[in-house]
C-alpha positions as CSV (number, residue, x, y, z in Angstrom):
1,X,-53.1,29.0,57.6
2,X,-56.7,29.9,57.9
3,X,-59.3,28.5,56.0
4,X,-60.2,29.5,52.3
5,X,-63.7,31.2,53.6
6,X,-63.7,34.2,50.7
7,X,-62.4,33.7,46.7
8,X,-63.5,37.5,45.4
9,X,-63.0,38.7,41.8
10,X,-61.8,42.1,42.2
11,X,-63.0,44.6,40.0
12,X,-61.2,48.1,39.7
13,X,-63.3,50.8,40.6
14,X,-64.6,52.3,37.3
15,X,-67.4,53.1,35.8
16,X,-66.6,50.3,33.7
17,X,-66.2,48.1,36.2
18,X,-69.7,48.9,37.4
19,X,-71.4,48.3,34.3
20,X,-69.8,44.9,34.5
21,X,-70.8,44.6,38.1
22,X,-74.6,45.7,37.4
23,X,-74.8,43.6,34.6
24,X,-74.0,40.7,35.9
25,X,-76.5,41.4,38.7
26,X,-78.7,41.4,36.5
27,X,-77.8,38.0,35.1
28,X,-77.8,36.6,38.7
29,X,-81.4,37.9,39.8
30,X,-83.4,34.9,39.6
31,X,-79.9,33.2,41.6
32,X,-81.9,32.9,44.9
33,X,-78.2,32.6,46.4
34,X,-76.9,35.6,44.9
35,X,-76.8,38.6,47.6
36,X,-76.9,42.1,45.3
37,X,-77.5,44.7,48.1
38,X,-74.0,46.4,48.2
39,X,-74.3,47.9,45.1
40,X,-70.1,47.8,45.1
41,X,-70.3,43.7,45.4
42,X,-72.1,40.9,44.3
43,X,-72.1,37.8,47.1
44,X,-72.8,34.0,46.1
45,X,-73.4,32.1,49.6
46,X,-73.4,28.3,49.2
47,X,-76.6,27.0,50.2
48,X,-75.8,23.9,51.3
49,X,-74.5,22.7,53.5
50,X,-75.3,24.8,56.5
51,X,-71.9,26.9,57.2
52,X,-70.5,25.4,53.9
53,X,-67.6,28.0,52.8
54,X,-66.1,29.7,50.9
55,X,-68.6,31.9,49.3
56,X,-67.4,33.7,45.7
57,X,-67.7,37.1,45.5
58,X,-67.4,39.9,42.9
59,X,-66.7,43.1,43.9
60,X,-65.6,47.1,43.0
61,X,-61.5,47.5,44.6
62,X,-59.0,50.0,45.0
63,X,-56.8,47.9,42.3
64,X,-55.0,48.6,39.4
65,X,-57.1,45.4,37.2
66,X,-59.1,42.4,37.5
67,X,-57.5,40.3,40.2
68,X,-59.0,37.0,42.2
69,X,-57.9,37.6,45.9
70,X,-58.3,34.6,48.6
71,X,-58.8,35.8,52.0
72,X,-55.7,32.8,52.7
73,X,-53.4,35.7,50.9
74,X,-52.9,34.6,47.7
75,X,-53.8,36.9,45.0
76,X,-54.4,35.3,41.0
77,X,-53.6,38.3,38.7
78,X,-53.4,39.3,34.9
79,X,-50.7,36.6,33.2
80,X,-49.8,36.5,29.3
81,X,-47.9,33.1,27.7
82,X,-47.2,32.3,24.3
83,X,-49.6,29.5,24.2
84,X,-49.5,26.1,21.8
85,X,-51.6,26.7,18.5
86,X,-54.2,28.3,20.4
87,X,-56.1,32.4,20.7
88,X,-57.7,33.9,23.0
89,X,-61.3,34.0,22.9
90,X,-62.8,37.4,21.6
91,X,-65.7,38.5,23.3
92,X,-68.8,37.9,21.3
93,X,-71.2,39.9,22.8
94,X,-71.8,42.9,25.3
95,X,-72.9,41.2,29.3
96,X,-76.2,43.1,29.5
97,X,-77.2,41.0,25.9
98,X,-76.1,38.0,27.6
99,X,-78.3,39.1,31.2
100,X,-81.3,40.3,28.2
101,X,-81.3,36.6,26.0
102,X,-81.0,34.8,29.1
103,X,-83.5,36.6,31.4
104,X,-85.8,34.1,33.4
105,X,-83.5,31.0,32.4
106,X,-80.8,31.1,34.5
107,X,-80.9,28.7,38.1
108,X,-78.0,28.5,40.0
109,X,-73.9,29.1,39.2
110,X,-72.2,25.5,39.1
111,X,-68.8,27.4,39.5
112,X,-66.3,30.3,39.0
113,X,-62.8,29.5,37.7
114,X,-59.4,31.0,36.7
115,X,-57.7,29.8,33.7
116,X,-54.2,30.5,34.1
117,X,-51.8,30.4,30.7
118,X,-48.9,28.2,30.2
119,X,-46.6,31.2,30.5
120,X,-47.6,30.4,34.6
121,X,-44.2,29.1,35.9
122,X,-45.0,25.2,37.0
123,X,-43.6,26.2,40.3
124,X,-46.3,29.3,40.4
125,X,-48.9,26.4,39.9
126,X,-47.8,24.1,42.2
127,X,-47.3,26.5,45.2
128,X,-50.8,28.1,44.5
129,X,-52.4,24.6,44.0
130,X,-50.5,23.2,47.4
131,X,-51.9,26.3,49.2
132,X,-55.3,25.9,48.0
133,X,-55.5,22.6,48.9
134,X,-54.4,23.0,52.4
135,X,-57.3,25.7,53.4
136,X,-60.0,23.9,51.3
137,X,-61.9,20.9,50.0
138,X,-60.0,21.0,47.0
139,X,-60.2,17.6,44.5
140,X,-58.7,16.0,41.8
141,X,-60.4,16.4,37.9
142,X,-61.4,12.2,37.3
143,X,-60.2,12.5,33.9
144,X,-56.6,13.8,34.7
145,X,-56.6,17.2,33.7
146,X,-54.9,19.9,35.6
147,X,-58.8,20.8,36.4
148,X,-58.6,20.8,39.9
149,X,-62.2,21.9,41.8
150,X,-62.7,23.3,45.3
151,X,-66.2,22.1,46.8
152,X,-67.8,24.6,49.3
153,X,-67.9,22.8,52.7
154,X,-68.2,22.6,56.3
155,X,-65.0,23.4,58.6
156,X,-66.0,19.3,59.7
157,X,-65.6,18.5,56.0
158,X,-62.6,20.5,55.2
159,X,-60.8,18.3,58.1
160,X,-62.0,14.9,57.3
161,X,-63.8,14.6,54.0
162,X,-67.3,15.3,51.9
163,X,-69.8,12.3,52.5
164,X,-73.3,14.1,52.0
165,X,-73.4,14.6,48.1
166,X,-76.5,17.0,48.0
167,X,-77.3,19.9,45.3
168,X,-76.3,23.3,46.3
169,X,-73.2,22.3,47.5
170,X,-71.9,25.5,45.0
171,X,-71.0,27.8,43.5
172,X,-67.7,25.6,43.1
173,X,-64.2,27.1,42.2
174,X,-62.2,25.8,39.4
175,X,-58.5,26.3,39.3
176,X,-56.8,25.3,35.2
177,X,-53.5,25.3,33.8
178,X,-54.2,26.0,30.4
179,X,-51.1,24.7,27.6
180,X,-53.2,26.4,24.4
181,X,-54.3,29.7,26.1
182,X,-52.3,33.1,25.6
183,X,-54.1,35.2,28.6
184,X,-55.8,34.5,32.3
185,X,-59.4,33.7,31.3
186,X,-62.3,33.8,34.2
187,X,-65.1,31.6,33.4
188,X,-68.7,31.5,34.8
189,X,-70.9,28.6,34.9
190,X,-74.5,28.6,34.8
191,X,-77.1,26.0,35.0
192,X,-79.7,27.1,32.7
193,X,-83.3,25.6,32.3
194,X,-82.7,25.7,28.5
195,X,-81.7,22.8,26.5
196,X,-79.2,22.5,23.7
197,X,-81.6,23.1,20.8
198,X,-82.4,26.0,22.6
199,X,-79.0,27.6,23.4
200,X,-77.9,27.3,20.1
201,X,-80.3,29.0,18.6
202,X,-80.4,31.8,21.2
203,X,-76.8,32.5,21.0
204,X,-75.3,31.3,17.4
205,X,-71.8,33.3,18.1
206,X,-71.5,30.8,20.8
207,X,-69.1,27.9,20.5
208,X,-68.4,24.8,22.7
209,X,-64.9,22.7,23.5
210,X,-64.3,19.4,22.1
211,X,-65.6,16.5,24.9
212,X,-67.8,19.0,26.5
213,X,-69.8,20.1,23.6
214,X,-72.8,18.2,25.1
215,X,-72.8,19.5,28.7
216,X,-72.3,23.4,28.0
217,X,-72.5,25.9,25.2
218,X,-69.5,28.6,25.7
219,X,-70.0,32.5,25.3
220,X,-67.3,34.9,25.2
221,X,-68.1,38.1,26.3
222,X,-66.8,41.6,25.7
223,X,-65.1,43.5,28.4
224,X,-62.5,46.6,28.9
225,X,-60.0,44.4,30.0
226,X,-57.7,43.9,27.1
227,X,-55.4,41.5,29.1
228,X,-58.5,39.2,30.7
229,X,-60.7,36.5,28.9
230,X,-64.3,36.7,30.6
231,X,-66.1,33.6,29.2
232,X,-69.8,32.0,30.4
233,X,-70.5,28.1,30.4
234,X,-74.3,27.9,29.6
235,X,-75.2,24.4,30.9
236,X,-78.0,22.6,29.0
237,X,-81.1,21.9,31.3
238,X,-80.8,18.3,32.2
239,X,-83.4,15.3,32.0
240,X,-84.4,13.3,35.6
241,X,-83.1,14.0,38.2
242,X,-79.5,15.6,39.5
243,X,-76.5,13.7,38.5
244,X,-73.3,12.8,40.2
245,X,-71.5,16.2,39.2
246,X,-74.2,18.4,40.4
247,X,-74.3,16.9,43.8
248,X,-70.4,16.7,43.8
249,X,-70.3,13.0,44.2
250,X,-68.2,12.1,40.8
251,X,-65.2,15.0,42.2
252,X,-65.0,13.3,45.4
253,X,-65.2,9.8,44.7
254,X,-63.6,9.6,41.5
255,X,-61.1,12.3,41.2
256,X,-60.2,12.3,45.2
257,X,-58.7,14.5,48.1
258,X,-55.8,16.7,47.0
259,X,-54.3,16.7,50.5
């Protein structure tokens, strides 16, 4: 199988869809990784290391809805499940309002990520999970959750293992199976130069998730996707120096190889 080089959220081609597109442009412009000159895609190259793959890309398609294709084959559509005491999360405000509120203070993207409903058969998970893993860096969550992360890397890394924990080594790709949600939800994650204080007072209708409420501030947004939760993690700016998850170090050492 060849190696996971290319995860691309595909977009339908509407003029919806290239609203969306432009506006997340938009969000991404001060991204000195983000590669906006196709004006049908949007390309996020890992920065480091040198050759470090796969890059995330969002683009216009010829398909019928929002789909995340990997250039291995495997295509992540549109899934519904009944959920456990849970909604989905409404979008809260238009993406050009989120670009406009969050112009200038936006760094780099930590990671992209499917969330993928409990009405996912186990044996849909496992198979997509076991053939991720085999064309990728792929790791375990520390903590336990069905979280797992792929780290961008060299085709020397993919075959023995990450050792140089640097920042840049992103934007990462996050794979969840989800017991309390009802839809597939994509989810963005910036690092922002803002701190808490300061996100939640620039975006109120924002909420945050129980454990993480003092790493990220969560924004739904709206979208014409009825079937597709579009969300953005707004990382608070952090004090000294990088920490063990930004240069990947706490994925690889605690949370380990998913071979």
């Amino acid at each position: 199988m060849d190696r996971l080089s290319a995860i691309t959220f595909r977009l339908p081609a509407t003029v919806e869809s290239r609203a969306f597109l432009d506006g997340l442009r938009l969000l991404l412009a001060d991204v000195l990784y983000a590669d906006a000159g196709d004006p049908d895609r949007l390309t996020l190259t890992p920065p480091v290391p040198e050759g470090a793959l796969p890059v995330t890309v969002f683009a216009l398609a010829d398909v019928p809805g929002p789909e995340v294709a990997l250039n291995t084959g495997q295509v992540i559509g549109l899934k519904t499940g009944p959920g456990t005491g849970a909604v989905t999360l409404p979008g809260r405000i238009e993406l050009p309002e989120l670009a406009r509120r969050l112009a200038g203070h936006v760094r780099r993207v930590d990671h992209t990520g499917v969330n993928l409903p409990v009405g996912t058969a186990p044996g849909q998970w496992d198979d997509l999970l076991r053939d991720v893993a085999a064309t990728s860096a792929t790791y375990r969550y520390p903590t336990g959750e069905p979280w797992p992360f792929v780290l961008p890397a060299t085709a020397e890394e993919c075959d023995a293992d990450i050792t140089d924990f640097v920042v840049g080594r992103e934007p990462r790709f996050e794979l969840v199976y989800e017991q309390h949600l009802t839809q597939t939800s994509w989810q963005i994650a910036l690092f922002t130069d803002l701190t808490r204080a300061e996100l939640e007072l620039m975006f109120p209708e924002g909420l945050t998730f129980p454990g993480l409420d003092d790493v990220f501030r969560v924004v739904p947004v709206r979208h014409p996707w009825p079937d597709l939760g579009i969300r953005f993690d707004l990382c608070y700016r952090g004090d000294g120096g990088p920490d063990d998850w930004e240069t990947g170090q706490w994925l690889v050492t605690a949370g380990g190889r998913i071979r």
